[in-house]
GUPA-958026 format. One record per atom (N, C-alpha, C): atom name; y, z, x; residue number from 1. Coordinates in nm, 3 decimals, decimal comma. Atoms other than C-alpha are relative to their C-alpha. Example, Ala and Ser with C-alpha at 12.3 -4.5 7.8 and 13.67 -1.06 7.14 Angstrom:
<pts>
@mivex->N; y->-0,119; z->0,000; x->0,089; domi->1
@mivex->CA; y->-0,450; z->0,780; x->1,230; domi->1
@mivex->C; y->0,120; z->0,000; x->0,090; domi->1
@mivex->N; y->-0,119; z->-0,006; x->-0,082; domi->2
@mivex->CA; y->-0,106; z->0,714; x->1,367; domi->2
@mivex->C; y->0,109; z->0,073; x->-0,077; domi->2
</pts>
This chain:
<pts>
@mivex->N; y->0,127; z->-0,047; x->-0,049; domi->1
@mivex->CA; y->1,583; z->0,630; x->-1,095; domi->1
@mivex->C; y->-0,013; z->-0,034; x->0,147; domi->1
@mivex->N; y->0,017; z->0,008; x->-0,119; domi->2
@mivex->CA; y->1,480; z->0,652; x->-0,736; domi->2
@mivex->C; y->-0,133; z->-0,065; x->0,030; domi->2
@mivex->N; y->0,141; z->0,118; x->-0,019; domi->3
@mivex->CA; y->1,262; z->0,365; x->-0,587; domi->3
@mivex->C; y->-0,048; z->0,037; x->0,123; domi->3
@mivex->N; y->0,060; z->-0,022; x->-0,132; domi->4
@mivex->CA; y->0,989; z->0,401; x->-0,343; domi->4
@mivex->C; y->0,016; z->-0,075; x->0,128; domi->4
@mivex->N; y->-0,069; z->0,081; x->-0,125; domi->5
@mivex->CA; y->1,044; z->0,274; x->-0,014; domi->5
@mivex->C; y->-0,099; z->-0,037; x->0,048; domi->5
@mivex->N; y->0,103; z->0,033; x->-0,108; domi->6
@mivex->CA; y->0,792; z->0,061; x->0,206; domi->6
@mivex->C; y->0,009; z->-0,029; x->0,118; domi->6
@mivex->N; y->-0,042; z->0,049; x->-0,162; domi->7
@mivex->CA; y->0,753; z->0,026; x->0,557; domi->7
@mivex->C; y->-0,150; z->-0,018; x->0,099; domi->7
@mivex->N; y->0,034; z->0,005; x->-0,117; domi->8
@mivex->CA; y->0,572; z->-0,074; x->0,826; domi->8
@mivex->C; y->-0,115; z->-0,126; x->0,018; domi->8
@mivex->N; y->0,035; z->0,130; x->0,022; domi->9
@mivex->CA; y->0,494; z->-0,447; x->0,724; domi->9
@mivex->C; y->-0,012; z->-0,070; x->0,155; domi->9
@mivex->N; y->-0,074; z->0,103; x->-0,139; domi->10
@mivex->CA; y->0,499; z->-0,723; x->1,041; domi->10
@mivex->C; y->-0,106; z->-0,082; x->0,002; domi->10
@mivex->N; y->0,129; z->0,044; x->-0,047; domi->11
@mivex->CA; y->0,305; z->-0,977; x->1,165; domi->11
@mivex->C; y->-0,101; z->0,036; x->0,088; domi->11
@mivex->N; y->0,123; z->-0,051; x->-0,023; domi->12
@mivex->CA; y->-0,068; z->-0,924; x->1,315; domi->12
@mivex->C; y->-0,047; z->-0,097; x->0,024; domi->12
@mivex->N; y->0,092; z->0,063; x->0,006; domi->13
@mivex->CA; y->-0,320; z->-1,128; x->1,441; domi->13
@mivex->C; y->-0,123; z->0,055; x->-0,059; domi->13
@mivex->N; y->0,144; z->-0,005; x->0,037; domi->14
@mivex->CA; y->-0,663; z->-1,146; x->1,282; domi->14
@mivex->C; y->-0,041; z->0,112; x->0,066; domi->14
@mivex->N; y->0,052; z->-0,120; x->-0,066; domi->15
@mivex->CA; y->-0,845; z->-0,804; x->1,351; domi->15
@mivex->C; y->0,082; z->0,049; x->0,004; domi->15
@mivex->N; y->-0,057; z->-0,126; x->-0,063; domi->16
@mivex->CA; y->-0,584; z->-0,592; x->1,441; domi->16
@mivex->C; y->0,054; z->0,074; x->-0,126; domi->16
@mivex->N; y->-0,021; z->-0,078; x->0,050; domi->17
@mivex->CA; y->-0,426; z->-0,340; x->1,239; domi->17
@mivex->C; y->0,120; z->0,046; x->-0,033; domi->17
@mivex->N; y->-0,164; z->-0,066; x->0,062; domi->18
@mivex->CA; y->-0,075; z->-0,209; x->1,039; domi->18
@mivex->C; y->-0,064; z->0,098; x->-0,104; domi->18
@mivex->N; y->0,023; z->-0,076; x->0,105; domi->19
@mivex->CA; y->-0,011; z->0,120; x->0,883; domi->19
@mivex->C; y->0,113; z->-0,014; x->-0,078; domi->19
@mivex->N; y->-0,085; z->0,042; x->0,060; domi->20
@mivex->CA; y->0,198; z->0,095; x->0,591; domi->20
@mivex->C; y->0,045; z->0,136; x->-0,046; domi->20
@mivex->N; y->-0,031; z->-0,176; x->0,094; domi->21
@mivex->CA; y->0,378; z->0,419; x->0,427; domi->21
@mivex->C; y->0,067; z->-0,078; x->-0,098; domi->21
@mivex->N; y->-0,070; z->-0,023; x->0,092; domi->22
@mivex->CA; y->0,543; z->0,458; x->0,122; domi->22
@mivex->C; y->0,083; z->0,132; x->-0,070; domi->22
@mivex->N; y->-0,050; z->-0,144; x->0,008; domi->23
@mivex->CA; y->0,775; z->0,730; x->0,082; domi->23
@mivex->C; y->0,080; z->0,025; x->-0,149; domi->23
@mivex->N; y->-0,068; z->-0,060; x->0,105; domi->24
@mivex->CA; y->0,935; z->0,877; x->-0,204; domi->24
@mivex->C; y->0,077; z->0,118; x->-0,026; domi->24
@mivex->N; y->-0,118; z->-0,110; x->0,011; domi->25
@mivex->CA; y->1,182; z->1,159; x->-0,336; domi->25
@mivex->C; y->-0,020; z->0,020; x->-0,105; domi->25
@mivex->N; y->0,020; z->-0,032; x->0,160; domi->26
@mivex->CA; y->1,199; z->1,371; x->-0,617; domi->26
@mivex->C; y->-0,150; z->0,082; x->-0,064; domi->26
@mivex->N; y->0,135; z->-0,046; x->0,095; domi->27
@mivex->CA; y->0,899; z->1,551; x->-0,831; domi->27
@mivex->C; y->-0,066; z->-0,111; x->-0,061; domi->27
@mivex->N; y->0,072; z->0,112; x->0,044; domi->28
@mivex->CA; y->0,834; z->1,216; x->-0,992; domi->28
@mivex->C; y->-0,087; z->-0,058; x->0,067; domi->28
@mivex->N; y->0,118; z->0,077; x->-0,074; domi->29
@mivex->CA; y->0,633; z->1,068; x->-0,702; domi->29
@mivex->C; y->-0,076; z->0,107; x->0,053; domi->29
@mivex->N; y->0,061; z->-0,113; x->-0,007; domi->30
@mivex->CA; y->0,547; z->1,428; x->-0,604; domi->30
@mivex->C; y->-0,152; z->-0,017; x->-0,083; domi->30
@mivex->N; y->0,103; z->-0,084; x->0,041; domi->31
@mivex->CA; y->0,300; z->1,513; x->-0,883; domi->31
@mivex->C; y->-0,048; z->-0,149; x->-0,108; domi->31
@mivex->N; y->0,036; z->0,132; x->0,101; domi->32
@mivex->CA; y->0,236; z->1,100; x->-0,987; domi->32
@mivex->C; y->-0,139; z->-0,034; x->0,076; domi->32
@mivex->N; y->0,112; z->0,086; x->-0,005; domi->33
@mivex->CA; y->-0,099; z->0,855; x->-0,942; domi->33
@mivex->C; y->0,153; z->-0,096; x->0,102; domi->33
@mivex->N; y->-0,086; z->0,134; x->-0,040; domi->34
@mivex->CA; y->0,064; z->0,598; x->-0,693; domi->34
@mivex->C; y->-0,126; z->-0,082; x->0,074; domi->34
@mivex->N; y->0,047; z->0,145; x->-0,012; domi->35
@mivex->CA; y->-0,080; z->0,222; x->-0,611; domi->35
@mivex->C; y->0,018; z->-0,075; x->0,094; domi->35
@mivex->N; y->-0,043; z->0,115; x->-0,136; domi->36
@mivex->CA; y->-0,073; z->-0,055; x->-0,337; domi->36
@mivex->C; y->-0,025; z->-0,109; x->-0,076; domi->36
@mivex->N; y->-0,017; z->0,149; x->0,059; domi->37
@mivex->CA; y->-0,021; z->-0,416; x->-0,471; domi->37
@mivex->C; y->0,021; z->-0,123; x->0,076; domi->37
@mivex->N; y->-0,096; z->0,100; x->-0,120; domi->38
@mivex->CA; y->0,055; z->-0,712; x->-0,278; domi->38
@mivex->C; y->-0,014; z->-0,127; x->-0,111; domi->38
@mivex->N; y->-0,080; z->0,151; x->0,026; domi->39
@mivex->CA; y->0,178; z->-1,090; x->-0,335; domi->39
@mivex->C; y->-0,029; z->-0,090; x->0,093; domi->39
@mivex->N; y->0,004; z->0,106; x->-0,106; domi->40
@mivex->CA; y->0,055; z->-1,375; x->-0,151; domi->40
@mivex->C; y->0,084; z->-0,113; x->-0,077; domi->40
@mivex->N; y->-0,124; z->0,119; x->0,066; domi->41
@mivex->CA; y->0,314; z->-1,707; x->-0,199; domi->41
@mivex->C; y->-0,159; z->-0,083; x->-0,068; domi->41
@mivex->N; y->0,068; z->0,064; x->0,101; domi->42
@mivex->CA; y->0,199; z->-1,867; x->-0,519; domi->42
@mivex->C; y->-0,146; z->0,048; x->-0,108; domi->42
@mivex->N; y->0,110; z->-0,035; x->0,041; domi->43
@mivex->CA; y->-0,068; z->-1,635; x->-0,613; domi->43
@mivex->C; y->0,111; z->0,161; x->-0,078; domi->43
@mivex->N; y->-0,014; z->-0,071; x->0,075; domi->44
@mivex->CA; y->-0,025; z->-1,343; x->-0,863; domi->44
@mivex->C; y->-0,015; z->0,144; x->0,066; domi->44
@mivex->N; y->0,031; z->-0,108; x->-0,055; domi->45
@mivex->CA; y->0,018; z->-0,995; x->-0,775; domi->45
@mivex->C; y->-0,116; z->0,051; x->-0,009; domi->45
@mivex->N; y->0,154; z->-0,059; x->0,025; domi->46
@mivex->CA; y->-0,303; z->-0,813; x->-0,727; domi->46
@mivex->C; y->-0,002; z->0,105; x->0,021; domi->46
@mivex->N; y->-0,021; z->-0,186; x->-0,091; domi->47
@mivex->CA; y->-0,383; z->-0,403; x->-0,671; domi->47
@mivex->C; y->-0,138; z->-0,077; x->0,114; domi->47
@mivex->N; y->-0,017; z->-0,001; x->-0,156; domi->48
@mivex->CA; y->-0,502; z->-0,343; x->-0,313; domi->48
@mivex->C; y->-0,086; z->0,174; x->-0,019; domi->48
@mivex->N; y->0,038; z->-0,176; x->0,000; domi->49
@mivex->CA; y->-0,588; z->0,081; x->-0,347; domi->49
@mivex->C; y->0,109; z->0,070; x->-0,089; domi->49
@mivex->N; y->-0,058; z->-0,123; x->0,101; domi->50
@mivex->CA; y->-0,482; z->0,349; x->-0,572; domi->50
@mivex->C; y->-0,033; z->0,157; x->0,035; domi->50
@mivex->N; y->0,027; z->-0,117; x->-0,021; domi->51
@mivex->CA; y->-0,470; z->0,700; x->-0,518; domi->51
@mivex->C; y->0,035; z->0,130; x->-0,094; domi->51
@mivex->N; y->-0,052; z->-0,088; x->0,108; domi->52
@mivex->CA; y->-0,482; z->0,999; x->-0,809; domi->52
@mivex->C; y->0,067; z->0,119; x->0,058; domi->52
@mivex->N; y->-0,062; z->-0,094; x->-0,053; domi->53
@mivex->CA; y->-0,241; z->1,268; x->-0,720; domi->53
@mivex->C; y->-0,090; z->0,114; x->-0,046; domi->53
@mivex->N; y->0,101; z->-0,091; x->-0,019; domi->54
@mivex->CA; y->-0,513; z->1,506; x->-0,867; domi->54
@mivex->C; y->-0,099; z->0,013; x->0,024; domi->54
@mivex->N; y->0,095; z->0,039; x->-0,033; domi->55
@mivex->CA; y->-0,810; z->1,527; x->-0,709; domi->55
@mivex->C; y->-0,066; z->-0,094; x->0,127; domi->55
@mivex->N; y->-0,051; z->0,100; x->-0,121; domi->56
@mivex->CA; y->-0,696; z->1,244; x->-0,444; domi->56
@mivex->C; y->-0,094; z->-0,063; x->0,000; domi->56
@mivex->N; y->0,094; z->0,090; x->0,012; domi->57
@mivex->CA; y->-0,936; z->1,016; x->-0,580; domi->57
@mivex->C; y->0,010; z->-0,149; x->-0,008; domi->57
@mivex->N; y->-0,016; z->0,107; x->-0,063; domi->58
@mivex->CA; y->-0,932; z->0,687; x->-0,383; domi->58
@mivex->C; y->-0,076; z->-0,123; x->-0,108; domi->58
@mivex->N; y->0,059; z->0,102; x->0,071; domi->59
@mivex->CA; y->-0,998; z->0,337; x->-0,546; domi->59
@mivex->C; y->0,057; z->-0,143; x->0,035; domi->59
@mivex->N; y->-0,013; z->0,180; x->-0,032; domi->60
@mivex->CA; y->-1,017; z->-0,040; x->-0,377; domi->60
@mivex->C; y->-0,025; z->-0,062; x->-0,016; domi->60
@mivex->N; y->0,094; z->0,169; x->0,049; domi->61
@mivex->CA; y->-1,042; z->-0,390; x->-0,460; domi->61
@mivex->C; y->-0,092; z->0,003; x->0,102; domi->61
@mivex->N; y->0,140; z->0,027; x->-0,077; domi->62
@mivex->CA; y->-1,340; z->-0,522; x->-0,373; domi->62
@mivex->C; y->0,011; z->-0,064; x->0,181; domi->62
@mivex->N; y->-0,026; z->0,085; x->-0,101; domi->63
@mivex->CA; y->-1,145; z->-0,759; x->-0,114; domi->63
@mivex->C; y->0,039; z->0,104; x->0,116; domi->63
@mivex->N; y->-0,034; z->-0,066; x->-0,080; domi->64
@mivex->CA; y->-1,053; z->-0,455; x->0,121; domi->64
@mivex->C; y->-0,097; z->0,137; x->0,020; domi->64
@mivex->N; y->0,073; z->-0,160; x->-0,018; domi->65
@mivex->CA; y->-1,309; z->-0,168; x->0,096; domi->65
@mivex->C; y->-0,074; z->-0,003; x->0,125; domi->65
@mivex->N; y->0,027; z->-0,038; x->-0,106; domi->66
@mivex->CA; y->-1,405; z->-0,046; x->0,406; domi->66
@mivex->C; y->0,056; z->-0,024; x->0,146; domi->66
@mivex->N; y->-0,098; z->0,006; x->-0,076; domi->67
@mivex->CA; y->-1,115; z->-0,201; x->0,567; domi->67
@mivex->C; y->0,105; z->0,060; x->0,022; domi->67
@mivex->N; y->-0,135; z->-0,040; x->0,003; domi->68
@mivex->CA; y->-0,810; z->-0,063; x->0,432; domi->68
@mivex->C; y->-0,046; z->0,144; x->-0,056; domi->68
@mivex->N; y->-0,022; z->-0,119; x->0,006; domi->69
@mivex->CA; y->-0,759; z->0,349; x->0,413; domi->69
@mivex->C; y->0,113; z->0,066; x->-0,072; domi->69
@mivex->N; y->-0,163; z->-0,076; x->0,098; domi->70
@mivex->CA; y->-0,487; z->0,560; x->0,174; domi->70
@mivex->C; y->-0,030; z->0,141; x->0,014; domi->70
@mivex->N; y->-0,022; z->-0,186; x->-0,024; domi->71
@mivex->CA; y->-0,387; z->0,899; x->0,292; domi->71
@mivex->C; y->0,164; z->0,048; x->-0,058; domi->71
@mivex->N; y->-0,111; z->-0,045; x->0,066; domi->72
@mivex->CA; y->-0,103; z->1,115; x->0,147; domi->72
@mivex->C; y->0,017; z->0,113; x->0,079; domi->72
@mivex->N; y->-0,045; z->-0,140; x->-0,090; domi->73
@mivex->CA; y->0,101; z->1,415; x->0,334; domi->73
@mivex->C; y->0,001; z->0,078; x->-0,105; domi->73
@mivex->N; y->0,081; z->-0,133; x->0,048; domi->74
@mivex->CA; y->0,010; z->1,738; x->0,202; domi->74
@mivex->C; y->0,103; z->0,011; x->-0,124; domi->74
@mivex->N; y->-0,161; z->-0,062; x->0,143; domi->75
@mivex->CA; y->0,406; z->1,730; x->0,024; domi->75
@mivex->C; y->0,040; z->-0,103; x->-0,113; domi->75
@mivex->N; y->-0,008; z->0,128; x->0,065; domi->76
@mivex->CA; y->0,286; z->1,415; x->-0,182; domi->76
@mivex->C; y->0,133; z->-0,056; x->0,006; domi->76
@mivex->N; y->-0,123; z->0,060; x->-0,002; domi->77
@mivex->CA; y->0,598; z->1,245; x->-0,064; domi->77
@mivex->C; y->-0,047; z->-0,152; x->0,079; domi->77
@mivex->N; y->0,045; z->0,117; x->-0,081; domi->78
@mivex->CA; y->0,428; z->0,977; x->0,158; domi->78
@mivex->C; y->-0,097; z->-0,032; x->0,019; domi->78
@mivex->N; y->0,164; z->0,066; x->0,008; domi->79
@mivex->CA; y->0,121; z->0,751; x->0,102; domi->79
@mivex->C; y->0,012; z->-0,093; x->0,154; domi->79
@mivex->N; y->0,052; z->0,084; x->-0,106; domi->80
@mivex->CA; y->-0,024; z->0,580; x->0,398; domi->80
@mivex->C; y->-0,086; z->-0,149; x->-0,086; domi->80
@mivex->N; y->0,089; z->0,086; x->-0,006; domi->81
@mivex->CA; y->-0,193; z->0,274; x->0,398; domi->81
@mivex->C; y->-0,059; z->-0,064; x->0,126; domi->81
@mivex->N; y->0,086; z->0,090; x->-0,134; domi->82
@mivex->CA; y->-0,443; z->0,205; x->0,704; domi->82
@mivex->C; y->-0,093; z->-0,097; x->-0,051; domi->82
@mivex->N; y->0,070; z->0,070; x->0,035; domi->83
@mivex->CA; y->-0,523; z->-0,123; x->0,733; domi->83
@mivex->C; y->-0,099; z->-0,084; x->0,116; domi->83
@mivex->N; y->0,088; z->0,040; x->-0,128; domi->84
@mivex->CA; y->-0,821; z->-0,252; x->1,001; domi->84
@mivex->C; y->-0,049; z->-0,152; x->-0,017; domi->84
@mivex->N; y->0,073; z->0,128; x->-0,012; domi->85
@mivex->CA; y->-0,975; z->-0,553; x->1,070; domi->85
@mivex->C; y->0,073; z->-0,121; x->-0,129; domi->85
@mivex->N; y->-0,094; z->0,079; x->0,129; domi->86
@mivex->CA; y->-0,713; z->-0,746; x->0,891; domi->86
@mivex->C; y->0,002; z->-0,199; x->0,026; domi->86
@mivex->N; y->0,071; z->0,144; x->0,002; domi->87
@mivex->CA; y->-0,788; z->-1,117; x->0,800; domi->87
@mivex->C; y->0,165; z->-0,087; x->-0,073; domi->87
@mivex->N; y->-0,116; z->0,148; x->0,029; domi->88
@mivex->CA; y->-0,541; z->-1,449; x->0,738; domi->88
@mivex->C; y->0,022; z->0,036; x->-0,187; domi->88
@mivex->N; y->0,070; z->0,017; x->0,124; domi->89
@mivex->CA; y->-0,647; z->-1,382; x->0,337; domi->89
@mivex->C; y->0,107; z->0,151; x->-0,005; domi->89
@mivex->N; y->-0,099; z->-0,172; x->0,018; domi->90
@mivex->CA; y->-0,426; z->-1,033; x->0,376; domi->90
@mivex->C; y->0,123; z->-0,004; x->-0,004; domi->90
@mivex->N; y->-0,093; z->0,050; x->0,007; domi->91
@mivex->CA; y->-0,132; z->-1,205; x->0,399; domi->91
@mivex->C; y->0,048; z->0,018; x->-0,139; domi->91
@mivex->N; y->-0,096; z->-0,005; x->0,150; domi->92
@mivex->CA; y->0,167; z->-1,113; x->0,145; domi->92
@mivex->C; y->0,058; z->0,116; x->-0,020; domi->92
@mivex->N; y->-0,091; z->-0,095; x->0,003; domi->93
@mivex->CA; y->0,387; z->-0,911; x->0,049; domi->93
@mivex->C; y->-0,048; z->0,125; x->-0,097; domi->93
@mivex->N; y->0,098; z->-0,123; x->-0,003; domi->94
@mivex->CA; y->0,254; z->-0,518; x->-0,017; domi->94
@mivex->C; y->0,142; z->0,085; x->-0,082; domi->94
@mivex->N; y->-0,056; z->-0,089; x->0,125; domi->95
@mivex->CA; y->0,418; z->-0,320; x->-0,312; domi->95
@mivex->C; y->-0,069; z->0,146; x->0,012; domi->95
@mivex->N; y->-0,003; z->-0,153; x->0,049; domi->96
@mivex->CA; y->0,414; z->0,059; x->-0,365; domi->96
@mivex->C; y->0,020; z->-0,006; x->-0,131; domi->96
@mivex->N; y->-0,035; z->-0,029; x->0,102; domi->97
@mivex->CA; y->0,379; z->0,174; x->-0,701; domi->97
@mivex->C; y->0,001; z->0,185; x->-0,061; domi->97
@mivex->N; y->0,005; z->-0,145; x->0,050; domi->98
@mivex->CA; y->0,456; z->0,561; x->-0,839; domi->98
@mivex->C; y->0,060; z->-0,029; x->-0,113; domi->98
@mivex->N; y->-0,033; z->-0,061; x->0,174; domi->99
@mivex->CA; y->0,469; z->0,642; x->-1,208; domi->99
@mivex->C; y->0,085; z->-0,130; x->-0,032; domi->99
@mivex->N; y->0,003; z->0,099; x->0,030; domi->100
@mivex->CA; y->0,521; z->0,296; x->-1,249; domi->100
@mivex->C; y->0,111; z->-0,086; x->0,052; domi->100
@mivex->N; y->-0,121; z->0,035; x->-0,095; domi->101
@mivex->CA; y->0,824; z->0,248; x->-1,059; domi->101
@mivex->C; y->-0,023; z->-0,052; x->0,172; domi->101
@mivex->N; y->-0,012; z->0,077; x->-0,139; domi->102
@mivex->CA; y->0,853; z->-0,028; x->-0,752; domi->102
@mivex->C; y->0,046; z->-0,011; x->0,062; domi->102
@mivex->N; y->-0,077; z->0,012; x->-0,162; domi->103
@mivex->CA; y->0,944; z->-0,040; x->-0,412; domi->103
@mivex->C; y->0,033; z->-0,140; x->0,008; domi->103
@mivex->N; y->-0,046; z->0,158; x->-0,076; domi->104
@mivex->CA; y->1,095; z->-0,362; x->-0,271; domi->104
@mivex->C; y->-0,111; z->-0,086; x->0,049; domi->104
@mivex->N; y->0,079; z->0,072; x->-0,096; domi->105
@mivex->CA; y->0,804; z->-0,454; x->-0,085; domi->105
@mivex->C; y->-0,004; z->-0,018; x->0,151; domi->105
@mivex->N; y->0,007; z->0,012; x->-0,137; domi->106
@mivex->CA; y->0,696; z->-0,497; x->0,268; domi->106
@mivex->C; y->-0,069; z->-0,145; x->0,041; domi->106
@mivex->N; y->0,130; z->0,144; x->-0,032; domi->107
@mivex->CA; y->0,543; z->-0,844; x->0,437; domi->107
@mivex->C; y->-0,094; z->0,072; x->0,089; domi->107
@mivex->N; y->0,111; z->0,009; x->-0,137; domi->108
@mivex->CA; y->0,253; z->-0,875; x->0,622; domi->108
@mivex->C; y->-0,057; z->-0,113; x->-0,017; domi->108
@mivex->N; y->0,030; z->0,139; x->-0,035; domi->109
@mivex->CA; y->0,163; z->-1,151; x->0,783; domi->109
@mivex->C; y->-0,130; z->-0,009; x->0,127; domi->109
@mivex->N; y->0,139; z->0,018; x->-0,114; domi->110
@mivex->CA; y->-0,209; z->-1,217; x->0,942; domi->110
@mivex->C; y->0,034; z->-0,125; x->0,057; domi->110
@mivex->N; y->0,029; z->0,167; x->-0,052; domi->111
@mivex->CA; y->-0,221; z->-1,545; x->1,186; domi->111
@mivex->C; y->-0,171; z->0,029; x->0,052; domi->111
@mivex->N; y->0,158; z->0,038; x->-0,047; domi->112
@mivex->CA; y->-0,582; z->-1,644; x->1,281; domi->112
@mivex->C; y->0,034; z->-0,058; x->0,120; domi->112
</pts>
C-alpha cells in the first residue's frame, strides 16, 4: 500500500506560522476522509483537524480552532495544513492520516 507523505515540519518561534501538506497517490486518498494527528514526547497521540472528502467538511480539536486551517487541491491528492499563531504546547510530531493509512510524520517544534 502506498503511504502518505508529510512535509513541511521545522522549527518556529511562538506566533509564527508552518504550512504542512500531505500528499498522496492513487484513488485511495483521492476519494478518502483524511486526518491530522500529532505526538508530543511522552504524551499520546491526539487528532489536530479532519477533513471529509465529501462535502469538505472541516473538524478541530478544541486546542487549535481558529488557529490551524485544512485545505485540499481540487485533485484530492494534497491536504494542507495552515498553522498561525503557533504556541510552545504545538510542539510534536504531526501525522497524516487517509483511509486509515499513515505517513511517517513531520516535527514541529515551537520555542517560546
Amino acid at each position: 500500500q502506498v503511504q502518505p507523505v508529510e512535509s513541511g515540519g521545522g522549527p518556529v518561534q511562538a506566533g509564527g506560522s508552518l504550512r504542512l501538506a500531505c500528499e498522496g497517490s492513487g484513488s485511495i486518498f483521492r476519494f478518502n476522509d483524511m486526518a491530522w494527528y500529532r505526538q508530543a514526547p511522552g504524551k499520546q497521540r491526539e487528532f489536530v483537524a479532519s477533513m471529509a472528502r465529501k462535502g469538505g467538511l472541516r473538524e478541530y480539536a478544541d486546542s487549535v480552532k481558529g488557529r490551524f486551517t485544512l485545505a485540499r487541491t481540487s485533485n484530492g491528492y494534497t491536504v494542507f495544513l495552515q498553522m498561525n499563531s503557533l504556541k510552545p504546547e504545538d510542539t510534536g510530531i504531526y501525522y497524516c492520516n487517509i483511509a486509515g493509512i499513515w505517513g511517517q510524520g513531520t516535527q514541529v517544534t515551537v520555542s517560546s
